[in-house]
C-alpha positions as CSV (number, residue, x, y, z in Angstrom):
1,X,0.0,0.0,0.0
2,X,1.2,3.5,-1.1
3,X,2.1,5.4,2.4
4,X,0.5,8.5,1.1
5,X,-2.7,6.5,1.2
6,X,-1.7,4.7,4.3
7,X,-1.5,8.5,6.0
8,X,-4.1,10.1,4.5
9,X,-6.6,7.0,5.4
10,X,-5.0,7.4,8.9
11,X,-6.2,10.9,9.1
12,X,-9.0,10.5,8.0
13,X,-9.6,8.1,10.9
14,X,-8.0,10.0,13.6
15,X,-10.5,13.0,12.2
16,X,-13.3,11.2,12.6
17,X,-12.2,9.5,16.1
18,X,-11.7,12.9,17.6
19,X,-15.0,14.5,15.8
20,X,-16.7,11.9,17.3
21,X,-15.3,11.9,20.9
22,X,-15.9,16.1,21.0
23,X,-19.7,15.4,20.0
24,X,-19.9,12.9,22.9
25,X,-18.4,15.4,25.1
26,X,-20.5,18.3,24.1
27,X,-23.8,15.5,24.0
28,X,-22.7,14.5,27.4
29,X,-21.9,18.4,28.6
30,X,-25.4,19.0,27.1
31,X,-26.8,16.2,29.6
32,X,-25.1,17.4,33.0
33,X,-26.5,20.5,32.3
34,X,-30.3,19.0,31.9
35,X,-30.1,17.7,35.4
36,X,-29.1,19.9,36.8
37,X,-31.3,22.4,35.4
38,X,-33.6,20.0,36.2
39,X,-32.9,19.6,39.6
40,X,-32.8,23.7,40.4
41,X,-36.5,23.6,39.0
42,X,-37.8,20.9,41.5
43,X,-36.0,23.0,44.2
44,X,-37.8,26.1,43.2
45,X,-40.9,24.0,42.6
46,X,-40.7,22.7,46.2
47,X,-39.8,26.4,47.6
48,X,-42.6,28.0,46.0
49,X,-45.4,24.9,47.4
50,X,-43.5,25.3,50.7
51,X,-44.1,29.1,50.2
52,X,-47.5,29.0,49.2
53,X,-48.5,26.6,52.2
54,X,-47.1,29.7,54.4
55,X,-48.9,32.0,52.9
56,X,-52.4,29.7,53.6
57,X,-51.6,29.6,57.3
58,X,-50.9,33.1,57.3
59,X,-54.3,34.0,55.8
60,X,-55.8,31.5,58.3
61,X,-54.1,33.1,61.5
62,X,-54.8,36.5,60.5
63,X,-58.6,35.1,60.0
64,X,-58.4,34.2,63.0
65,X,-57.0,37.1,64.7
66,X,-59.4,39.3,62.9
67,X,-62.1,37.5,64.4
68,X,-60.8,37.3,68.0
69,X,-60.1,41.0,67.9
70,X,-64.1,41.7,66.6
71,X,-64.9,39.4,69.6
72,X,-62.5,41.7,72.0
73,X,-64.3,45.1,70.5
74,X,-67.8,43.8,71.4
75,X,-66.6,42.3,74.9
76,X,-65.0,46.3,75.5
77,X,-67.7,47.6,73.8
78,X,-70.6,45.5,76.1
79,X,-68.1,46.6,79.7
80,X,-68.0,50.6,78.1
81,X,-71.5,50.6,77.9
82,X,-71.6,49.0,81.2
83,X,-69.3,51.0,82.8
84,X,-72.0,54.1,81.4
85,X,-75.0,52.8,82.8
86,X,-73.5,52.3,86.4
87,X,-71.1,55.4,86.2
């Protein structure tokens, strides 16, 4: 076999090898970066339920305060109006 052949065929070969190795790289680079993506999204997904839960049982308490503090008026308002009639 002619060794310019020989040489050129080998390359050709060692062209393709390498190509072929940098597109796994990049495909595998690519891949990393998927999961973790992936992964930052469920943590964000998970902060904003674990926000949202917060949020619900702060409505709730300040439901609840609201109320308690209507009941405390009319208790003040009942011993003002009390305080009136025997004053």
């Amino acid at each position: 076999m002619n060794p310019e052949v020989w040489g050129m065929n080998f390359a050709l070969v060692m062209f393709a090898l390498i190509t072929v190795l940098i597109a796994v790289v990049v495909w595998q680079g690519f891949a990393i970066w998927r999961a973790r993506a992936s992964a930052r999204e469920e943590a964000y997904r998970k902060l904003a339920e674990q926000s949202t839960a917060a949020q619900r049982r702060t409505a709730e308490e300040q439901q609840t305060i609201s109320e308690d503090l209507g009941d405390l008026r009319t208790q003040v308002a009942a011993i003002e109006k009390l305080l009136r009639d025997v004053g």
